[in-house]
C-alpha positions, -999 to +999 in steps of 0.1 A: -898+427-746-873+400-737-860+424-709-888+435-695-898+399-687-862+392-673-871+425-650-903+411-639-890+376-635-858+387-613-888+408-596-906+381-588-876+361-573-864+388-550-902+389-536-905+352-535-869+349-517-870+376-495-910+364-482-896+322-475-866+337-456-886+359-433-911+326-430-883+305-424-864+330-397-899+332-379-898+295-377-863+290-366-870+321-341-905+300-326-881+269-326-858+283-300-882+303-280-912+279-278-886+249-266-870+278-246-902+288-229-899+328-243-917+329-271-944+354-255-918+372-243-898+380-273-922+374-303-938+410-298-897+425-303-888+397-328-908+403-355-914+443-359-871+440-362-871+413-384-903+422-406-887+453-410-847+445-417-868+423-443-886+446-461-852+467-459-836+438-480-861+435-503-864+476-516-820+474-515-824+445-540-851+460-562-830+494-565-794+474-576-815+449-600-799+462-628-767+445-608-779+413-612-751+402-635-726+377-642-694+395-643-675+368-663-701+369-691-723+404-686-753+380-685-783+397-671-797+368-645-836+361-643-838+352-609-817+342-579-788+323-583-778+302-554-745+317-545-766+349-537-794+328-522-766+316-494-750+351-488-789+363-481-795+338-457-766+348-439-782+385-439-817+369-431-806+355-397-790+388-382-822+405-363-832+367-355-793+360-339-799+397-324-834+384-310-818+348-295-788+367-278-806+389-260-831+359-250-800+339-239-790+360-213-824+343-192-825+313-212-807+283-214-804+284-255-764+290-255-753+258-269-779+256-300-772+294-302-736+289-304-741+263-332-764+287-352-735+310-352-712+283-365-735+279-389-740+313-401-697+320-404-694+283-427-722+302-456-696+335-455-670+303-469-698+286-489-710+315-512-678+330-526-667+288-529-701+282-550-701+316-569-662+310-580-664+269-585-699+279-609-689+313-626-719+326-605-700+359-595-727+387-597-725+425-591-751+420-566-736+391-545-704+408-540-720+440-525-744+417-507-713+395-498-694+426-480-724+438-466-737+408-444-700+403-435-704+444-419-740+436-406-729+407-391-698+420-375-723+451-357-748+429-347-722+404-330-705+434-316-736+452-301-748+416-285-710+415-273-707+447-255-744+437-235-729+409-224-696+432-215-676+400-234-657+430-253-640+459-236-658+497-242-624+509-260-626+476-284-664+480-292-661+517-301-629+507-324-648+481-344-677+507-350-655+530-362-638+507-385-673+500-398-687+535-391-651+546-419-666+515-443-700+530-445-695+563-451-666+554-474-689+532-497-721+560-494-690+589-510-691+561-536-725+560-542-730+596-547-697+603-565-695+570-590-731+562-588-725+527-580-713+504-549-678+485-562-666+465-534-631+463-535-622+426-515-584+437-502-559+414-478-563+437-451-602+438-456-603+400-452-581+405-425-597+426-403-632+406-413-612+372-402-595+384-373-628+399-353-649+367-365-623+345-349-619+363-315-656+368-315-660+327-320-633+325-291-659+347-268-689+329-279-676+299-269-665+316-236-701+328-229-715+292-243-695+275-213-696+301-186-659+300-187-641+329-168-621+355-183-588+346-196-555+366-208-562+350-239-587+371-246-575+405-238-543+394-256-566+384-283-583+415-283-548+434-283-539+421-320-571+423-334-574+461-323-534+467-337-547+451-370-577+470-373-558+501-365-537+491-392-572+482-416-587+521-413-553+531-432-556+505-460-595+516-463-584+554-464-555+544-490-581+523-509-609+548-509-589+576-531-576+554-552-607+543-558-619+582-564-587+583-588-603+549-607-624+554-638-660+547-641-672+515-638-679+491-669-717+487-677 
């Protein structure tokens, strides 16, 4: 009896979240575009993505409830804890940033945008800070954790390549770093049954390195700066340490088929 009310009261949380974040994303999307003059525009594409990414989120939580757990202590959480409230509104704003980008190619909206992006990179610091400094560690925040890191990274590089701020070569390198992530993490799912994330140096690493080069080129785009050598340099390293990423996910992957079953 006592679980089934912890089911249905982590239940009700993961509704309740998931339906103030897509309120809260419509209202920071109408912020931008009616001050921006494009909200008739965009509104009509805006909300069938983000509606629908939203609704996504909300089944993906309801099927790994069960992972709603404080790994320290194996305690079964009720509801939300705020760690994994930051990390989701990180994944909230992704078809919202997608939205905005695309408007600020006609728009002048580059500065704000740029700080929303700012934004968005300082809660991938702030959740795994929280969830560490206040034993809030779940199952579910670190899958959510290393999956808004991905989803931001492909959104970020799509919007890049339509503004042609990243080379073709670059932006078919980073999808298939992230195309060898997916499929690596679904073999897992069928195989083990369950998503582990597995944080290594290299993983940060190649998470890091793109984030910071894709800050440089927002920054670029934010002040209509030309092309620099900078940038292609820039570009140059992160690719060699990418390159360099696929082998330690390959390496990591079968050892990972090699591992035991997960604890319960």
């Amino acid at each position: 009896m006592v679980d089934e009310k912890r089911t249905a009261d982590l239940r009700h949380s993961i509704l309740l979240t998931i339906s103030i974040f897509f309120i809260v994303q419509c209202a920071l999307f109408l912020l931008f575009a009616v001050s921006a003059g494009f909200a008739s525009k965009y509104w009509s594409l805006f909300l069938p993505i983000s509606g629908g990414f939203h609704i996504f989120v909300l089944i993906l939580l309801l099927l790994f409830q069960d992972d709603f757990i404080i790994e320290s202590s194996s305690e079964k959480l009720d509801h939300i804890n705020l760690a994994n409230i930051i990390t989701l509104s990180r994944v909230s704003t992704m078809p919202t940033l997608l939205v905005l980008v695309m408007a600020a190619k006609e728009y002048g909206i580059r500065i704000p945008l740029l700080v929303l992006v700012a934004v968005i990179f300082l809660t991938d610091f702030l959740d795994g800070r929280i969830s560490r400094k206040n034993n809030q560690v779940t199952r579910v925040g670190k899958m959510m954790d290393s999956a808004s890191d991905y989803t931001l990274l492909v959104v970020l590089s799509v919007i890049f390549r339509y503004y042609s701020l990243i080379p073709e070569w670059f932006f078919v390198l980073v999808l298939v770093r992230l195309g060898i992530q997916v499929l690596f993490m679904a073999i897992l799912v069928v195989v083990k049954k369950r998503i582990e994330p597995n944080s290594t140096f290299m993983g940060k690493l190649n998470i890091a390195s793109i984030m910071v080069l894709y800050t440089l080129e927002l920054i670029q785009l934010a002040v209509k700066a030309p092309p620099l050598l900078v940038f292609r340099i820039s570009e140059w390293i992160v690719a060699i340490i990418l390159v360099l990423g696929i082998f330690d996910k390959i390496a990591g992957f079968f050892d990972a088929l090699k591992s035991g079953p997960p604890a319960p």
